[in-house]
N, C-alpha and C positions, 0 to 999 in steps of 0.2 A: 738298323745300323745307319747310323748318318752319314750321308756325301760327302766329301771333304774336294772344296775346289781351290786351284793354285791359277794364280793368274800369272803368263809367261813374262811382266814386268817384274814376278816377284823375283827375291835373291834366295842362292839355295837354301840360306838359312832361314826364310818363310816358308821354303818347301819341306825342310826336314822339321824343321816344328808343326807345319801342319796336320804333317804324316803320322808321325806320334803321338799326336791328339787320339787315334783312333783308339789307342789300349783305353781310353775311358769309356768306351763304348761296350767292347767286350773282354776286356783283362785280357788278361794272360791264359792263352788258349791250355796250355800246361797244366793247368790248375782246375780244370773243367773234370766235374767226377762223371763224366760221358767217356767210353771206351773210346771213342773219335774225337782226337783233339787235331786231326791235323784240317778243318777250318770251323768255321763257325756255321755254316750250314749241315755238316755231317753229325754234328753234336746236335743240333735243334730237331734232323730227325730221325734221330735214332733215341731224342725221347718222345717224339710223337708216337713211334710205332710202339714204345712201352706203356704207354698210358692203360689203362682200359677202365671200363664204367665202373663206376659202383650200383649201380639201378638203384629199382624200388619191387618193392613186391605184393603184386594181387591175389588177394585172397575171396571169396565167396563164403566164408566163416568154416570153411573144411579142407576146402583144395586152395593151393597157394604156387602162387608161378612168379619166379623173380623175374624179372624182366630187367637186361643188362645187353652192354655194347654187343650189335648182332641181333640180338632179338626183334621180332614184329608185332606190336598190338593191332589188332586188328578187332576194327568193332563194326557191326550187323545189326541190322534189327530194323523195323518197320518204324518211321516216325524217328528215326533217331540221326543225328549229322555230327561227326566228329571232324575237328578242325585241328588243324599243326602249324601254328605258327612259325616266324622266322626265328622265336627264341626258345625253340623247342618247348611250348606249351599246348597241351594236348586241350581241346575243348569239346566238351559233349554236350551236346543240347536235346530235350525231350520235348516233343509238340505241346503245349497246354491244353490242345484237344482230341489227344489218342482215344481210340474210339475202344471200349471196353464193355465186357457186361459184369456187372458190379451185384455180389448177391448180398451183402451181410452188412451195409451200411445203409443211409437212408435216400438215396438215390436210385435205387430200385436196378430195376433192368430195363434191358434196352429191347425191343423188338427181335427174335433170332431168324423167326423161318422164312429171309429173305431169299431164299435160291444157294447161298454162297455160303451160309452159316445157318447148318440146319439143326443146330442144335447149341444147347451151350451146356459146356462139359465140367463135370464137377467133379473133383478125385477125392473118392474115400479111402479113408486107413481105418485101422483098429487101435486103441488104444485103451489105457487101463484110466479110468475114469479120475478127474481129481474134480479138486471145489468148485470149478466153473462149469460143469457140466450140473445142468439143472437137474438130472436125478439122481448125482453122486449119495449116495447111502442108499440107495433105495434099488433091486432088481438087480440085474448081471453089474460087477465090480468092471466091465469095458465098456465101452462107446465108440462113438465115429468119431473123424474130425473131417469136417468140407471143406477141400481146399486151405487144407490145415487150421482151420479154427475146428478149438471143439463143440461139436455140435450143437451149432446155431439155429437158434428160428430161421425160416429163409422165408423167400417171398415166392411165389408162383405169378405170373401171369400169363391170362389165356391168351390162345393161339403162338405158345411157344413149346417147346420141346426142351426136355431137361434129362440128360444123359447123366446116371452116377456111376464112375468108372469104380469097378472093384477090382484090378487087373493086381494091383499090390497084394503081396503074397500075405500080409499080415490079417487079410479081411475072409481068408479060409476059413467055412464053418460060419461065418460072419454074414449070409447074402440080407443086401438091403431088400426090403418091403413096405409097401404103405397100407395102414389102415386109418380106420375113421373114429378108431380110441387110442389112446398111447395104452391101453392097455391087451390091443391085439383082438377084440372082440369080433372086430367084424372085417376084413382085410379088404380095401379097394383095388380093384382091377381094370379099372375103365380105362382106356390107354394105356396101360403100363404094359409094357413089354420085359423080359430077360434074354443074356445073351449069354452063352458059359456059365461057370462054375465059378462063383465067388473065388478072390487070389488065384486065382492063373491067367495066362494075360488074354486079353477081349473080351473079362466078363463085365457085366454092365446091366443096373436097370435104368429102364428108359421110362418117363411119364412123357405123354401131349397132353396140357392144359387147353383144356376149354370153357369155356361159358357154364355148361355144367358140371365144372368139375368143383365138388365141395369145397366150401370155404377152407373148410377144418381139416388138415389131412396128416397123418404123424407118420413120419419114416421112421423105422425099426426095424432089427434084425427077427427075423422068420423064426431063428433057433433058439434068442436069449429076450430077457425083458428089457425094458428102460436104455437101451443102447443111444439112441437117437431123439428126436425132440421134432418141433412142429412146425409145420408148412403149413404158411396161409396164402389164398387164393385171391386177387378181386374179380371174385363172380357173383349171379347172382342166385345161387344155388348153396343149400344149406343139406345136411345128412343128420337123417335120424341113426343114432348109434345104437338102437337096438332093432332097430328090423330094417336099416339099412335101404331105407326109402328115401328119396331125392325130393325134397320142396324146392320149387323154382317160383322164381318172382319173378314178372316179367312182364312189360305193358297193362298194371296194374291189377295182374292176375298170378293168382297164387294155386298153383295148383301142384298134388304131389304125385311119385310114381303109378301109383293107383289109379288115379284120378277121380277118388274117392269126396274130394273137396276141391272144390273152386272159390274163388273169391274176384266179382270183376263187378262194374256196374254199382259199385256201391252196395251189393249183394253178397251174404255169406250164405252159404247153403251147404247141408253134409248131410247123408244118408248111410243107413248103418241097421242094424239091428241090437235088439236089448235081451237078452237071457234072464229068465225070471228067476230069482230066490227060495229059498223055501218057505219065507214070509210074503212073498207074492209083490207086487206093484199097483199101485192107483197111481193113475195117472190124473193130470190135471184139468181134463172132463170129467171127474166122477167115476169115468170107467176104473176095472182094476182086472186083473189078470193073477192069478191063482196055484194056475199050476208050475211048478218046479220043473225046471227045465224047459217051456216054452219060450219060444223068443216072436217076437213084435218088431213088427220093421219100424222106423221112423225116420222123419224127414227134420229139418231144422232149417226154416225162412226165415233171414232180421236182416233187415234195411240197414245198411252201415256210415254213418256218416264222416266222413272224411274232410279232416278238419283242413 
């Protein structure tokens, strides 16, 4: 509302005209559709206090919270700074370098068994298999999902620990396992640990990745076929899938669980024995051996040249 000033040289009739001026400012307080008309301040708040918000409303694509005059957002979280302007605008900002371990993209993983994160934790479900699961039509009609993809290749790296939570009630009947076929022939146990009972909560298998842990290694369920899909390793250790022997490469040496064959030095060498046929053996001295069912040991020396 505008000041209205009268200077004491004016004449009444400057004073009564100025005075009258003011219904341009707020009319005719009578006419005011506020229950308080007797000024103009008790009408301006008495619609203040009628106002209320109309908000906006958050949702997480299931639960949904309207958020209106009175209400508090409040927002948490590591790496994260929300700001409130003077024109009531909320700002949220995420570090560009949050520190993550990333399993299903081509970034790999990050280091886990620092003291503080001694594991990195992966949550299984059960699900009924569709197109994107690589052995849909093929073996049990369910599958996993990790951390809600359905089951993906993942990656291992050694000297880390890899926890898969089965606490979700859907993976009952369900327990994760690893072997070294996807078709369960020969099941790996080298670090793998279990914790419970598949869907009830704290059950969990655990691997620790190491240097000799197989390249190849396929997580599946214990109870059904084709559930799960394939974990690779970079190590430098490879698994025979039928007698479940470990070849390691290593400082130019290959040598396997046996340690039946070496290879170092530019040197192959392997010893073994031969079982004769009913048509018998000559060997490549002219010697021959005859009888059925004898066996002959032999050696095997060749110079290797390593291009």
């Amino acid at each position: 509302m505008a000041v209205r000033s009268v200077a004491t040289t004016q004449t009444l009739d400057n004073f009564r005209t100025t005075f009258n001026s003011l219904g341009t400012d707020v009319g005719d307080l009578s006419s005011l559709s506020t229950t308080a008309k007797g000024s103009i301040v008790l009408a301006i708040n008495e619609i203040n206090t009628s106002v209320t918000g109309t908000g906006f409303t958050l949702s997480d694509g299931s639960t949904t919270q309207t958020i209106v005059t009175g209400n508090t957002l409040l927002v948490t979280g590591t790496s994260i700074s929300a700001t409130v302007s003077a024109t009531d605008t909320l700002t949220l900002a995420i570090a560009n370098d949050v520190s993550e371990n990333v399993y299903f993209d081509l970034l790999g993983a990050q280091h886990n068994a620092d003291g503080s994160n001694t594991y990195t934790e992966i949550e299984v479900k059960r699900i009924t298999k569709t197109s994107a699961h690589i052995y849909h039509g093929s073996g049990s009609s369910l599958g996993y999902t990790l951390d809600g993809v359905e089951s993906p290749f993942i990656q291992f790296e050694p000297g880390n620990t890899y926890r898969f939570n089965q606490s979700d009630s859907s993976n009952s009947s369900h327990p994760l396992a690893f072997y070294l076929d996807s078709g369960k022939n020969n099941a790996y146990t080298t670090g793998v640990t279990t914790n419970g009972t598949a869907g009830s909560s704290g059950a969990y298998t655990q691997i620790v990745v190491s240097d000799s842990t197989p390249q190849r290694l396929y997580y599946q369920c214990s109870s059904h076929s084709l559930m799960g899909n394939m974990a690779r390793t970079s190590s430098t250790s490879f698994a025979d899938t039928t007698t479940s022997a470990i070849l390691t490469v290593k400082g130019g040496s290959i040598t396997d669980s046996s340690g039946a064959i070496s290879f170092g030095n530019e040197n192959l060498t392997t010893t073994g024995s031969i079982t004769v046929g009913s048509s018998g053996v000559i060997f490549s001295d002219g010697t021959s051996q005859t009888s059925a069912g004898a066996t002959n040991a032999f050696a095997i020396a060749q110079a290797v040249a390593l291009g």
